[in-house]
Backbone bond lengths (Angstrom), bond angles and torsions (degrees), N, CA, C in turn:
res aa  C-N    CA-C-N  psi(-1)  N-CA   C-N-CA  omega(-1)  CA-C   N-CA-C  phi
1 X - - - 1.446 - - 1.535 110.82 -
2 X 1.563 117.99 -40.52 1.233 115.09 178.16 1.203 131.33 -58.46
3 X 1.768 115.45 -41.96 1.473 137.44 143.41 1.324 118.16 -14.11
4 X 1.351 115.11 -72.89 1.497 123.00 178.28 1.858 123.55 -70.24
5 X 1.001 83.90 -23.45 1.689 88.34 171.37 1.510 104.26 -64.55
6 X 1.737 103.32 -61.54 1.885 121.63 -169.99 1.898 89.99 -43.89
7 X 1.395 106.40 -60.70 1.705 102.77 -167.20 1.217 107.77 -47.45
8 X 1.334 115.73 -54.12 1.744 130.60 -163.49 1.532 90.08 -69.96
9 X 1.046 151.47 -28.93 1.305 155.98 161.59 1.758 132.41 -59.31
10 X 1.383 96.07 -19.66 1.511 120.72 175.11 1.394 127.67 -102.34
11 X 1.270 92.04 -39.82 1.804 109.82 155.23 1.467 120.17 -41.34
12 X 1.747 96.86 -57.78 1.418 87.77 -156.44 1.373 103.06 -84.38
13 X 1.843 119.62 -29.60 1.238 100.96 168.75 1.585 138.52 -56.35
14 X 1.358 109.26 -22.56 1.550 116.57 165.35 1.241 102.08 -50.30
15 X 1.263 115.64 -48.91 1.901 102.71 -168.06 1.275 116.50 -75.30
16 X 1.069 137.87 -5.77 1.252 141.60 -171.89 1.644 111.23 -109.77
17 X 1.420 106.50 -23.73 1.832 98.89 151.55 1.342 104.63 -76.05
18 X 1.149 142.96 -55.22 1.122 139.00 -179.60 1.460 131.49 -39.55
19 X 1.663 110.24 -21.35 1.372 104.20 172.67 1.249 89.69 -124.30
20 X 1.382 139.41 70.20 1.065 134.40 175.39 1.857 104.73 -92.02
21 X 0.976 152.90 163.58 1.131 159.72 96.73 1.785 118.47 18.78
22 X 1.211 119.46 98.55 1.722 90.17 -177.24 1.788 82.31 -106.72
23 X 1.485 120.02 143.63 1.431 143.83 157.12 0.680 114.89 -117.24
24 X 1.601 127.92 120.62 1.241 136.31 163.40 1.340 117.28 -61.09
25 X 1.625 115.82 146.15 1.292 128.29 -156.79 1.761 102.93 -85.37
26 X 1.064 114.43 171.49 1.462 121.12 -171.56 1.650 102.00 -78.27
27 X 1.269 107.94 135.32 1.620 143.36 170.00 1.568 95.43 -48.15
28 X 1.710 139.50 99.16 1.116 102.94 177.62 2.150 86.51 -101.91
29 X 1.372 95.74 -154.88 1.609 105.36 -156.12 1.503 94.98 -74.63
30 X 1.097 103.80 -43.79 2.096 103.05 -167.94 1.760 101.46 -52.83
31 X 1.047 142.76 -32.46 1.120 162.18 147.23 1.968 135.29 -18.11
32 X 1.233 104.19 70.14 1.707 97.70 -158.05 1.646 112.97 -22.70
33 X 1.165 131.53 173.09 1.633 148.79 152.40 1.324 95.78 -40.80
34 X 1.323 126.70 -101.88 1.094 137.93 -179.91 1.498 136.19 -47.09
35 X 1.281 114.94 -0.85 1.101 100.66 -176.85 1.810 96.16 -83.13
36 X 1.998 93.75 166.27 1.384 108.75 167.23 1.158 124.59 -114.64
37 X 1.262 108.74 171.13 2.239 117.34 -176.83 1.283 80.11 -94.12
38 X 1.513 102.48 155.74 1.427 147.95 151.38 1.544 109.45 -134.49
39 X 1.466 108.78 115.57 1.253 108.83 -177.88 1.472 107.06 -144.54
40 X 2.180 110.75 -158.61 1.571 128.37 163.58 1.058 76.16 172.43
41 X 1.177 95.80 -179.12 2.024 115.92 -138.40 2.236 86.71 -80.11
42 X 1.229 113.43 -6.23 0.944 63.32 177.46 1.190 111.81 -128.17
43 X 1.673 129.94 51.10 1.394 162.68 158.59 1.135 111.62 127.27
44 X 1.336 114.43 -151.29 1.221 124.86 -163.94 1.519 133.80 167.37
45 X 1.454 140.00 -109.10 1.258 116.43 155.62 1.779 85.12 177.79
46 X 1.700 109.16 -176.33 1.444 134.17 -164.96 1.258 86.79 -120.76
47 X 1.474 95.66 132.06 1.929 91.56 163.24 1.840 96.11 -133.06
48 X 1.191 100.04 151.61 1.595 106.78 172.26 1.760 122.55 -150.02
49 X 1.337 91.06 103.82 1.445 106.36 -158.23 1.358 118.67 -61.99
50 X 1.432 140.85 53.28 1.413 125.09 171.18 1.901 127.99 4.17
51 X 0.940 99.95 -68.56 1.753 107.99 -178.19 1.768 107.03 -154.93
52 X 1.091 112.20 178.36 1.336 125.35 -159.26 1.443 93.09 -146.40
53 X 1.251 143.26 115.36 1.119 141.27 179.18 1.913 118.74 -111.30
54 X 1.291 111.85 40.04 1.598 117.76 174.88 1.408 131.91 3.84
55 X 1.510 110.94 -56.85 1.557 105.47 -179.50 1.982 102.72 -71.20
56 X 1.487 103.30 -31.05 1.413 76.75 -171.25 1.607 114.61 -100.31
57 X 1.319 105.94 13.55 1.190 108.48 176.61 1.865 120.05 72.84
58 X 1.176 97.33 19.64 1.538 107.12 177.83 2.185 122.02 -117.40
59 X 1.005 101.37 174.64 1.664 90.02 -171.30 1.422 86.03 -156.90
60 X 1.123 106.83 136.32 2.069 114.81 155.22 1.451 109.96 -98.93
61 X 1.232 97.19 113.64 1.759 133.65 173.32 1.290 114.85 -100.86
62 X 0.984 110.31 137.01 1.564 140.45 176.66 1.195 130.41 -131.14
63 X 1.704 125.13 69.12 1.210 126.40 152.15 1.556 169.06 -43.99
64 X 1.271 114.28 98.48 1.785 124.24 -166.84 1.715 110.88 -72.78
65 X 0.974 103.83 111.87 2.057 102.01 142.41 1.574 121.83 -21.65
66 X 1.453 142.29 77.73 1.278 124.25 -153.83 1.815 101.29 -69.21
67 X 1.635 122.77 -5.69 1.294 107.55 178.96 1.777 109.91 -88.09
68 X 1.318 96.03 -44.87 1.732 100.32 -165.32 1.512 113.04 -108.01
69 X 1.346 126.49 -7.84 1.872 140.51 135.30 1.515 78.88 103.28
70 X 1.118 123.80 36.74 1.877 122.80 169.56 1.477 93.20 -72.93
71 X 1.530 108.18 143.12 1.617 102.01 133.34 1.303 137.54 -69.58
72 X 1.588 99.63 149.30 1.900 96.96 -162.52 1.838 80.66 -106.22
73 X 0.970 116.11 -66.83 1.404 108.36 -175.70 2.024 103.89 -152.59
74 X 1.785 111.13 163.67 0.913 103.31 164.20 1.654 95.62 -154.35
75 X 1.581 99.99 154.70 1.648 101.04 -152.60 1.525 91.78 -161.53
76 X 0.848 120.48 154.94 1.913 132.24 137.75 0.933 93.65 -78.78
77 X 1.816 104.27 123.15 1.350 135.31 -179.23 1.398 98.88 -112.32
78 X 1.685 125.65 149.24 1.506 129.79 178.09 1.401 91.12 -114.85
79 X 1.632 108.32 177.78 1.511 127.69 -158.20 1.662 81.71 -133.78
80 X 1.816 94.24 126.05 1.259 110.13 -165.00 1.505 91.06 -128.45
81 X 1.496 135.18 131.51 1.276 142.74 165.39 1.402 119.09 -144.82
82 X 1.258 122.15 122.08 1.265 135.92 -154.27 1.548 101.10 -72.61
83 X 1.603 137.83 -39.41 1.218 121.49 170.86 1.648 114.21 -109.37
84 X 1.136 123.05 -156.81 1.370 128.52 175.81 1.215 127.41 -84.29
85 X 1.166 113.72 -3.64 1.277 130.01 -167.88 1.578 94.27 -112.83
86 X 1.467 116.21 93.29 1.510 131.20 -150.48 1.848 99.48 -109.18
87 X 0.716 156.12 135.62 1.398 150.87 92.21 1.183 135.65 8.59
88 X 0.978 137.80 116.82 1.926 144.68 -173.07 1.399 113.38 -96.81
89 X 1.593 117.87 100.68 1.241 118.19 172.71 1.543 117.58 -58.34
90 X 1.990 103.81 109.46 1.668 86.92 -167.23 2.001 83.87 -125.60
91 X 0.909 139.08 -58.18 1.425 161.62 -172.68 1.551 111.26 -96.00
92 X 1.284 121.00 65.06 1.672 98.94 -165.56 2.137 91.40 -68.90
93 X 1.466 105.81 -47.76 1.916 76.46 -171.72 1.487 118.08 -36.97
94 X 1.128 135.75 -27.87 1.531 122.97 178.77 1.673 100.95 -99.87
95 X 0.722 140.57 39.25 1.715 137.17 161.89 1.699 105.78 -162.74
96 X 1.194 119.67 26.58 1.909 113.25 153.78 1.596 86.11 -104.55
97 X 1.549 101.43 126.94 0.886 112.74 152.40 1.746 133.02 -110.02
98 X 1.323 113.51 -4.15 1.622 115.28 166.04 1.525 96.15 170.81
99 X 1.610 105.78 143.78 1.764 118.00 163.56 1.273 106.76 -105.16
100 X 1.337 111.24 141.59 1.591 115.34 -179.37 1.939 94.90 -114.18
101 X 1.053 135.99 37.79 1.411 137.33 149.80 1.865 80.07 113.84
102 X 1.362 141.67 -57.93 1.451 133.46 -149.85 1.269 98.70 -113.86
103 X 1.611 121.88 -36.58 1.647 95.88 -175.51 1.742 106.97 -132.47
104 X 1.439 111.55 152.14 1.427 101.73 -170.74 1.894 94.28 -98.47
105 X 1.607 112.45 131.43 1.296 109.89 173.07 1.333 107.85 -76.81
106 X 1.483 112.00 -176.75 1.247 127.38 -171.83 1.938 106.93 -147.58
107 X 1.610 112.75 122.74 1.168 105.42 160.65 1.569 142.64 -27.13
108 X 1.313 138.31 114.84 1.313 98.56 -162.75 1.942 108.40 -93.00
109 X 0.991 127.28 133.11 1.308 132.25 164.47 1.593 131.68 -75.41
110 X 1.917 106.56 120.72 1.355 126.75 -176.09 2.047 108.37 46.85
111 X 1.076 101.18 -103.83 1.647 97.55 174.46 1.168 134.01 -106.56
112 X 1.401 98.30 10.45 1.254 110.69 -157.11 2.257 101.21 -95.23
113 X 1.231 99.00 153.08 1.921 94.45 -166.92 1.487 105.38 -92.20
114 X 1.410 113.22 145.43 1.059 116.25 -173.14 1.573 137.36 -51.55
115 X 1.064 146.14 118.75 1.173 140.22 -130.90 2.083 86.53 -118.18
116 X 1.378 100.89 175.35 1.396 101.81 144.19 1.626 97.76 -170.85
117 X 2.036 119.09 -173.87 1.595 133.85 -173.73 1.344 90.33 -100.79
118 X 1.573 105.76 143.25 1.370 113.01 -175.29 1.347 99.89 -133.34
């Protein structure tokens, strides 16, 4: 009986992180105006896009610490997609979908394969 309670007990707490609320953390000052969060409950980061450069497929990014507003890095980043069927950096706040410290991913759109800035 105890077994099934613990399971029936694990379940439901999974679901309830899962629909948790994600809020982005407070804007502190080190932190441009404009930049945006990309996050999930269990952080995330500030990005603030300098320029967007289209024909060559590159953007200068500038990344924050979303707890302590450090810079993590800022670089001209390139647009990396594994087939030909490429993606158009037009909106990165609605298509970054997570940085793992070296490359920022990218949502992937309709059929097209997931791309990310390298």
């Amino acid at each position: 009986m105890r077994k099934i309670f613990l399971i029936l007990f694990i379940i439901v707490s999974s679901c309830n992180v899962s629909s948790q609320k994600v809020e982005k953390p407070k804007k502190l000052k080190s932190i441009p105006e404009n930049a945006f969060w990309i996050g999930g409950v269990d952080g995330g980061n500030w990005y603030y896009v300098e320029y967007i450069h289209l024909h060559k497929k590159s953007a200068k990014i500038s990344i924050y610490n979303d707890q302590s507003g450090e810079l993590i890095i800022s670089k001209k980043f390139i647009l990396v997609c594994e087939s030909h069927n490429q993606t158009v950096i037009k909106n990165l706040e609605t298509q970054i979908d997570s940085f793992d410290g070296n490359r920022i991913y990218l949502t992937a759109e309709n059929d097209k394969q997931k791309c990310y800035l390298h």
